[in-house]
C-alpha positions as CSV (number, residue, x, y, z in Angstrom):
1,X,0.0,0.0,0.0
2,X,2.6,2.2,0.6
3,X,4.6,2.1,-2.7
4,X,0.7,2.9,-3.8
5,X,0.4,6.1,-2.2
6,X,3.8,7.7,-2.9
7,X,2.5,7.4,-6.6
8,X,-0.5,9.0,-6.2
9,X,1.6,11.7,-3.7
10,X,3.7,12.1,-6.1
11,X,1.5,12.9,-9.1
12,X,-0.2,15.1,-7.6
13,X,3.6,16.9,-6.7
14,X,3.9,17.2,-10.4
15,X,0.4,18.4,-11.0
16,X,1.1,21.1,-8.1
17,X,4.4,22.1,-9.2
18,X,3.8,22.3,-13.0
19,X,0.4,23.6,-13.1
20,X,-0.6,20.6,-15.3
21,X,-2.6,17.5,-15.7
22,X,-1.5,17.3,-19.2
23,X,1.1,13.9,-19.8
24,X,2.4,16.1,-23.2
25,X,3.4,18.7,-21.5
26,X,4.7,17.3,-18.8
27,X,6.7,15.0,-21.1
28,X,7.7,18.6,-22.9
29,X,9.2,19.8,-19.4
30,X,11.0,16.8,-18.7
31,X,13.0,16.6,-22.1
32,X,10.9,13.2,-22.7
33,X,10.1,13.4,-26.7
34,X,6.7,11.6,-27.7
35,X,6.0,10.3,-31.2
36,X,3.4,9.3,-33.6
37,X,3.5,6.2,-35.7
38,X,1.4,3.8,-37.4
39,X,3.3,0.3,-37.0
40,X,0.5,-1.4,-38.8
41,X,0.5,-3.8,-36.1
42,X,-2.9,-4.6,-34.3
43,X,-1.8,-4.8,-30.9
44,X,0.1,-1.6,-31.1
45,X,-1.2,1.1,-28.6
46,X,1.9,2.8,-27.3
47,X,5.6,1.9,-25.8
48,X,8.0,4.1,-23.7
49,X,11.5,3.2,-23.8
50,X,13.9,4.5,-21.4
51,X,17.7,3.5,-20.8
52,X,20.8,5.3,-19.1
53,X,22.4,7.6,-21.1
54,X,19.7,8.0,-23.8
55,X,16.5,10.5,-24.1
56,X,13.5,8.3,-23.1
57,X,10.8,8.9,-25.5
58,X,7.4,7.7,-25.8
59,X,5.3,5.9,-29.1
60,X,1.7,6.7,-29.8
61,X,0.0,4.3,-32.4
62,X,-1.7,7.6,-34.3
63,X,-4.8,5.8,-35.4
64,X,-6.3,6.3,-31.8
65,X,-8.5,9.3,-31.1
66,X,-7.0,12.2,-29.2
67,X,-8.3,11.3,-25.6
68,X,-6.8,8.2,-26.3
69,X,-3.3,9.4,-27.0
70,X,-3.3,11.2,-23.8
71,X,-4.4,8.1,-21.5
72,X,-1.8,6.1,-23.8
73,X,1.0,8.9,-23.2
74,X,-0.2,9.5,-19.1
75,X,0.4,5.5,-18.7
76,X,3.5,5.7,-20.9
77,X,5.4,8.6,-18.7
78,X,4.2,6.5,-15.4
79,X,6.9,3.7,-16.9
80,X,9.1,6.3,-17.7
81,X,8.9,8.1,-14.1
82,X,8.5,5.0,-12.2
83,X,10.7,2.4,-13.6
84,X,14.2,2.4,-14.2
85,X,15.8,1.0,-17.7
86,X,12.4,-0.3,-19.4
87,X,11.0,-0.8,-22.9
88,X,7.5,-0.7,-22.0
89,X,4.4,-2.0,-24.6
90,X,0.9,-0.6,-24.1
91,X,-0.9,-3.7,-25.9
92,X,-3.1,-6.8,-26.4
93,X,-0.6,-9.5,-26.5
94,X,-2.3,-11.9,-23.8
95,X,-0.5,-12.4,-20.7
96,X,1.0,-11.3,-18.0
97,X,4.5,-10.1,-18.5
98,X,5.1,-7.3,-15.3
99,X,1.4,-6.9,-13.6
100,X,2.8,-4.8,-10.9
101,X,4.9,-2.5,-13.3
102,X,1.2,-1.9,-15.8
103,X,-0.6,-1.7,-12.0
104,X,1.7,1.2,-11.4
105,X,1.5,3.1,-14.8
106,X,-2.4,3.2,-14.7
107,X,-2.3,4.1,-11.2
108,X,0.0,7.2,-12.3
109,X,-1.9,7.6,-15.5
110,X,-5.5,7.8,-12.8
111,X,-3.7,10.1,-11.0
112,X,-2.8,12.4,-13.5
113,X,-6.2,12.6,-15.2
114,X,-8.4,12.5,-12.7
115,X,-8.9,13.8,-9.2
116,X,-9.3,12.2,-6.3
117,X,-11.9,14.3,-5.1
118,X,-13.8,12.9,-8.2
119,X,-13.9,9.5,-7.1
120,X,-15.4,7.2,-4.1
121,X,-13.0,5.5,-3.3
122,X,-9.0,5.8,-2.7
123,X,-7.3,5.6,-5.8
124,X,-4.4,3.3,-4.2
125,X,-7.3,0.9,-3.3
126,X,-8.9,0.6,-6.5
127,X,-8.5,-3.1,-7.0
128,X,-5.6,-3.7,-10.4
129,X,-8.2,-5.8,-13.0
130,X,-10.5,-2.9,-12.0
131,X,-7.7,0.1,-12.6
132,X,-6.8,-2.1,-15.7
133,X,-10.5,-2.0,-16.7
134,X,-11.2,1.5,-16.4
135,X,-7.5,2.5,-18.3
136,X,-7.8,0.1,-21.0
137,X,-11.8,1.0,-21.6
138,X,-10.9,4.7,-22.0
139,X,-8.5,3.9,-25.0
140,X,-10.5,3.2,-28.0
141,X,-9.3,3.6,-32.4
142,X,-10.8,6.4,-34.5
C-alpha cells in the first residue's frame, strides 16, 4: 500500500508544481520526446523506452483518437517516471508479462487525469483488474 500512495503523492507533486494534468506537457518539461507512428500492427497502442544515457521517449499508435493518446501517453510517462531502464508495450498481446509495473502506470496515468476528489474511493485501493479496466476502456481507435 505504501509504494501505492507515494504514486499517487507524487502525481499530484507534479500536477502542483507544474500547473498541469497534461502527460504532453509534462513530457515537454521533462526533455521526454513523444511520437506518432502507425506500425500497422494490431496490438500496437503505445511503448516508452527509457535507458541510461539516452533521451527516453514515448510511441503513440496515431490511429487512436486524441483522448486516447493522452491516456496512452499518461500511462507511458508512469513507466518512464517509475521504472528504471524499461521498454515498456501498451498492448493486447495476452499475458502477463510485469502486472505490478502496468498496476503502477495506470495508477500514475488515474492520478494524472483525474482527481481524487472525483472518485469514491482511494485511488491506491482501487483493486488492479479494476484500474486495468477502467484504463484500457478509455482507449478506443478512430
Amino acid at each position: 500500500m505504501r509504494r501505492k500512495q507515494e504514486i499517487v503523492e507524487f502525481v499530484t507533486g507534479l500536477k502542483n508544481t507544474y500547473h498541469t494534468s497534461d502527460p504532453f506537457k509534462l513530457a515537454e518539461i521533462f526533455g521526454i520526446k513523444v511520437m506518432e507512428s502507425d506500425s500497422g500492427a494490431k496490438w500496437f497502442k503505445a511503448h516508452a523506452v527509457k535507458f541510461r544515457g539516452y533521451t527516453p521517449y514515448i510511441v503513440i499508435n496515431v490511429k487512436y483518437t486524441e483522448s486516447s493518446k493522452i491516456v496512452l501517453c499518461a500511462h507511458e510517462l508512469g513507466h518512464i517516471f517509475l521504472h528504471n531502464e524499461t521498454v515498456n508495450n501498451f498492448a493486447d498481446v495476452g499475458g502477463r508479462i510485469n502486472m505490478e509495473a502496468e498496476y503502477e502506470a495506470n495508477l500514475f496515468a488515474l492520478a494524472l487525469l483525474e482527481d481524487q476528489a472525483n472518485l469514491r474511493i482511494a485511488m491506491e485501493e482501487i483493486a488492479p483488474y479494476l484500474l486495468q479496466n477502467i484504463v484500457e476502456q478509455s482507449v478506443e481507435k478512430k
